[in-house]
N, C-alpha and C positions, 0 to 999 in steps of 0.2 A: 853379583850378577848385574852388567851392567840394564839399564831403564830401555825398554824395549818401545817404542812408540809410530805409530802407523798414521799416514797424513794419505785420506780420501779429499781428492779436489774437485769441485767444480768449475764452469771458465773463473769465474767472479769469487768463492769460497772457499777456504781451507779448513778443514777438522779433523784435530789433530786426536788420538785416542792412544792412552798411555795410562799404566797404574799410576796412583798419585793424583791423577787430574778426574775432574769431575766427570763424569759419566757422559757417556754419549750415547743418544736413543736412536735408534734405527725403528723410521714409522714400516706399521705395518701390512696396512690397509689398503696399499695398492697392488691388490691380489684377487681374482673374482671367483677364488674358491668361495661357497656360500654367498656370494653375492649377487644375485640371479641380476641385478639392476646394469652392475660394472660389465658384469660378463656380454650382456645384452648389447651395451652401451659399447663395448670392444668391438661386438660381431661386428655390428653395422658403422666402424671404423666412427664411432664418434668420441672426441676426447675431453670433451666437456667437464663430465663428470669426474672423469681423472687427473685431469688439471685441479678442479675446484677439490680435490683429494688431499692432492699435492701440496696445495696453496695451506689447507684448516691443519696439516698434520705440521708441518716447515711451523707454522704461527702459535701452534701448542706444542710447540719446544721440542718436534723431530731436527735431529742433526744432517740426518740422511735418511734417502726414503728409498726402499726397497719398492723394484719394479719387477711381479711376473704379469705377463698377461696369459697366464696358462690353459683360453676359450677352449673345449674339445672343437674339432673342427675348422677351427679358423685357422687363418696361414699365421700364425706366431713370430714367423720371420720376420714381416712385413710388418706385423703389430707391436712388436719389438722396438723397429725403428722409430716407427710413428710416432710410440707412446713415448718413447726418450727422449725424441725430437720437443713435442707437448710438452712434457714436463719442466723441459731447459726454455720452455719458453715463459714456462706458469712460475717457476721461483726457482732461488741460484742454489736450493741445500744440493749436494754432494749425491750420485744414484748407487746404488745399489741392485744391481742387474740382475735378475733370480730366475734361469730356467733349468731343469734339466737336462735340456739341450741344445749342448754345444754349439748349432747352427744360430740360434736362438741367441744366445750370449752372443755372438760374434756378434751379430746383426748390432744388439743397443752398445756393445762396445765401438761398433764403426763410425752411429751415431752417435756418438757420446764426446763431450768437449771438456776435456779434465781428467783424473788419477779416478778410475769408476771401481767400487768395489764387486766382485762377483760371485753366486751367492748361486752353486758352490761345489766345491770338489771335495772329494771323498776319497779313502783308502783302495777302493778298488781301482785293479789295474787298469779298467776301461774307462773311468774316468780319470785316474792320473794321467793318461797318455793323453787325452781330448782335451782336455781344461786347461792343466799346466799351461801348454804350449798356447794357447790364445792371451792366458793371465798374461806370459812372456813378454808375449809379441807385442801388445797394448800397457804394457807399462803398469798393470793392476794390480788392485790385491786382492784377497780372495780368503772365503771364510770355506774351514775347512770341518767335513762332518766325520768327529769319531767316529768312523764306521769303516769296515772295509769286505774285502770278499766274501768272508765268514758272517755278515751279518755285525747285528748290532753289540759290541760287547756287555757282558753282562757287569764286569766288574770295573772298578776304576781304575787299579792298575794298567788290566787289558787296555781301554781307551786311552788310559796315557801311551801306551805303548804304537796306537797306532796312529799319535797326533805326533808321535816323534818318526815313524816312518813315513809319513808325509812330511814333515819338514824336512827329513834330507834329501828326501825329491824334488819337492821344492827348491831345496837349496843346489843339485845337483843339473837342475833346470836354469838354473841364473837370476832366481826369484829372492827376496833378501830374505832375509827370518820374519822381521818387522811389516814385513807384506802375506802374512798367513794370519789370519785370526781363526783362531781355532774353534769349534762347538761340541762341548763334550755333553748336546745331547737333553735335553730335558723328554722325560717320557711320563706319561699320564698314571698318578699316581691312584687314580679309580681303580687301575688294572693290576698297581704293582704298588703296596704300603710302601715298600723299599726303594722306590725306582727317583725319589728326589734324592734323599740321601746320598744314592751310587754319583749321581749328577754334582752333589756338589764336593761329595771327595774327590772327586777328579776335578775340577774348580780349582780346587785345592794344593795337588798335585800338579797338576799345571803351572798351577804360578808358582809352587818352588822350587819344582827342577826345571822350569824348560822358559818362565817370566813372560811365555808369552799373549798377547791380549787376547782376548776371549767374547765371544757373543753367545747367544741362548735366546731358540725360541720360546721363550718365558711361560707364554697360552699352552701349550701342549700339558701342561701339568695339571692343569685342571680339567682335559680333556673330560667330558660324558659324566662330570659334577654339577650339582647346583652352585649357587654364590662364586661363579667364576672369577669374578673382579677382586673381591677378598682372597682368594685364594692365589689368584695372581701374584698380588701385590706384597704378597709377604715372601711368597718365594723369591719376587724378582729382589727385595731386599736381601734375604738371606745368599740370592747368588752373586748380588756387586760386594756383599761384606765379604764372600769367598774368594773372589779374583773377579768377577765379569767384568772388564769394561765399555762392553757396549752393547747390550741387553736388546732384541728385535720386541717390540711392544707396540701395543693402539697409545698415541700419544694423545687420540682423544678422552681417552678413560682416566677422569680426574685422578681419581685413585691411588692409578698406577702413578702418574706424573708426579703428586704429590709425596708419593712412596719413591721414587728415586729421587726428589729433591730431597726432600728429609737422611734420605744416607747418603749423598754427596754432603750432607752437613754434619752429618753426624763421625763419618771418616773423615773429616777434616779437609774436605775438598773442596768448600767453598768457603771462605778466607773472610772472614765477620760477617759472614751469613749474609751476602752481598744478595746471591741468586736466591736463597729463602725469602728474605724481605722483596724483593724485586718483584717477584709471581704473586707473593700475598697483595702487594699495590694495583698488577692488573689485575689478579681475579677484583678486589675493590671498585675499580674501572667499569669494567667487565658490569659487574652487578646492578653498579649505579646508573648504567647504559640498558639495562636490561639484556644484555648478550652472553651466551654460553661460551664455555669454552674451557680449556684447562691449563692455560695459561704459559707465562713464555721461558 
């Protein structure tokens, strides 16, 4: 099977995400679910705070940074552009465009100068017909949610089965394979002992019948637990050993950052532990400055 590999661009940045190569983090933080501050700071159209979002996640080693502005109430449309517009002004990583709707998406794809990823279409019919066709038109790729009309599968077969009838729609759409990354799903294992497991047998399955790249949103696992950040960080290890290559995380959470550089080294993706030593020097930096942060 040949190497499956997907290049999200910015005007100025390329990132390329492909098994083999070292992991790429999709920051996660510019989202104002629980963020009474961001969501505030959306209403009254100021982008301050989401630039300077943008700017600390891009410098603690996000690749690409996922954008909803999902305010209840506010025109989304319009917040959409602005904040794409803001971000391409605040630092060149690569966006990730993230609403549930469709009008929404278009808008930060309008604005948007580069290959944007969009984040995200799903198995149901009403979203393959809405998404698809803007992915098309704009030239995108698009992460895509095991899931489809019947709800969320329970098993991993099922989920592989419906991340392969979205790729021939995809592919039946003019979209290339290589521009779908797939999410088969992380669900909160407070609720379900079983519910990582399912997530990363289909990980699993993914990448040997179908090779292709894959994201997770990582935090869902530890939903409605204590010691979230531990709990994180070993899943998000155990799901880039399964296939993930490009995990949605806080690339503020030492932790976590820590935890995917260590298995970029540890699967042999970082090449005489170039990127290990490199982040151990600025956390050093870092220290000796007195400045936080988690490094590049």
């Amino acid at each position: 099977m040949a190497t499956i590999e997907t290049c999200i661009r910015s005007a100025a940045r390329e990132v390329v995400i492909g098994p083999g190569r070292p992991v790429m983090v999709i920051g996660e933080r510019i989202n104002p679910t629980g963020r009474s501050g961001l969501a505030e700071a959306l209403r009254r159209g100021d982008m301050a705070l989401l630039q300077r979002d943008g700017r600390a996640q891009a410098e603690a080693g996000a690749h690409i940074l996922d954008v909803n502005v999902g305010v209840p109430g506010a025109d989304q449309v319009a917040l959409m552009a602005a904040a794409v517009a803001a971000l391409q002004e605040a630092t060149d990583a690569p966006l990730c465009i993230d609403s549930p709707d469709p009008a929404v998406l278009e808008a930060g794809l309008n604005a948007y100068r580069g290959k944007a990823l969009v984040n995200s279409v799903n198995g149901e019919e009403r979203s393959l017909a809405q998404v698809l066709p803007l992915v098309k038109a704009h030239g995108a790729a698009v992460i895509a949610l095991t899931m489809d009309d019947h709800g969320i599968p329970e098993t991993a077969e099922a989920r592989l089965r419906v991340a392969e009838a979205i790729l021939a729609r995809a592919l039946a759409q003019g979209i290339p394979a290589e521009d779908v990354i797939l999410d088969p799903l992380s669900m909160a294992v407070g609720a379900d002992a079983g519910a990582a497991r399912v997530t990363l047998e289909t990980i699993r399955l993914i990448r040997e019948r179908l090779g292709a790249n894959m994201t997770l949103g990582v935090s869902n696992v530890s939903h409605g637990l204590p010691a979230r950040p531990e709990l994180n960080a070993t899943f998000a290890a155990l799901a880039i050993a399964a296939g993930v290559t490009c995990p949605i995380v806080n690339p503020l959470d030492t932790r976590m950052m820590e935890t995917i550089r260590a298995a970029n080294l540890c699967l042999g993706y970082d090449e005489w532990a170039a990127g290990w030593i490199r982040a151990y020097r600025a956390a050093q930096r870092r220290a000796a400055a007195g400045k936080p942060g988690a490094g590049a």
